[in-house]
N, C-alpha and C positions, 0 to 999 in steps of 0.2 A: 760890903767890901772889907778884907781883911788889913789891919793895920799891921804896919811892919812887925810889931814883937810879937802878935802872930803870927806871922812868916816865918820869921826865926825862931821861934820855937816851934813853928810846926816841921821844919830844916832839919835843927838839931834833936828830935826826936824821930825823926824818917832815920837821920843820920846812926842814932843808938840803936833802932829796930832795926837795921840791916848790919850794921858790925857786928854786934851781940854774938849770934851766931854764926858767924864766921869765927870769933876769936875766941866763943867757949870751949870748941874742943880741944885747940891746940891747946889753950889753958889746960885742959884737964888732961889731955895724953902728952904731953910734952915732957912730963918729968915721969911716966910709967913708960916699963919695957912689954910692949906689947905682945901677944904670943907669936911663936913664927906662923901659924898655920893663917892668924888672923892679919900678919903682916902680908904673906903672899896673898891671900883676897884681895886685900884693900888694895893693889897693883892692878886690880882687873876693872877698878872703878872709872878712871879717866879714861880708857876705852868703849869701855858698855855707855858712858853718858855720851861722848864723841859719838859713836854710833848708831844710839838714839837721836842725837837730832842731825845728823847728817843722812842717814838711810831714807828717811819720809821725803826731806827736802830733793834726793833723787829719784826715788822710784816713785813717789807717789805724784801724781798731775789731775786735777781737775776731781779728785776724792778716788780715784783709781789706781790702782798698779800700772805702770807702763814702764815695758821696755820693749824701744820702741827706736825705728832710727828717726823719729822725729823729737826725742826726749834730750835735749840740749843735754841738762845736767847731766843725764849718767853719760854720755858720749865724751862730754868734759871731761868728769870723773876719771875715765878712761887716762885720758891724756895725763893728766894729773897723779894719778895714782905711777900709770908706767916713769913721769920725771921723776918723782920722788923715792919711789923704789931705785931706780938708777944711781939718781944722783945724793940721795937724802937732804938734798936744798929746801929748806921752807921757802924760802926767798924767792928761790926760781920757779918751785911751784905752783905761789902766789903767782906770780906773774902771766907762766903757762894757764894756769883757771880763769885768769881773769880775760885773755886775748883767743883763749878758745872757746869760753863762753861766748864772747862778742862775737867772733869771725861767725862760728854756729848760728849763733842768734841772724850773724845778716845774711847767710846763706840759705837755711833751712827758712827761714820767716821771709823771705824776700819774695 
């Protein structure tokens, strides 16, 4: 059994392994002017990662590709993607995701 000052420091060294990295680079580019070529890539990053784990989580089901009309998520997707193009609401197309996953989920699974 671990005694508390164990804990806390096993706490506050999970807590420095996971900052660290996060806060070195801003440390280190924060005060350089980075080049533009390298400014416009780093723009494509928060997409390409969004992408990566949202594309598997829809098309892929059961270790396969499916599209399919019985594939909830991308039929969601659908809906979600047309709110949000529309209206640019995060808000609302949380909302829309989450009541058309349900309604899908008890129609198609029913």
């Amino acid at each position: 059994m671990l005694s508390d000052m164990k804990i806390w420091i096993l706490i506050i060294g999970m807590a420095i392994v996971t900052y660290l990295p996060r806060m070195m680079p801003l440390l280190i580019f924060s005060k350089k002017n980075l080049p533009p070529w390298l400014e416009s890539w780093l723009k494509y990053i928060p997409v390409g990662i969004f992408s990566a784990l949202v594309f598997p989580a829809i098309f892929i089901r059961d270790q396969m590709f499916s599209v399919t009309i019985n594939n909830i998520e991308l039929i969601s997707s659908i809906f979600i993607f047309a709110i949000a193009l529309k209206t640019r609401s995060l808000g609302l197309s949380v909302i829309v995701g989450i009541i058309s996953y349900w309604v899908l989920g008890e129609v198609i699974h029913a």
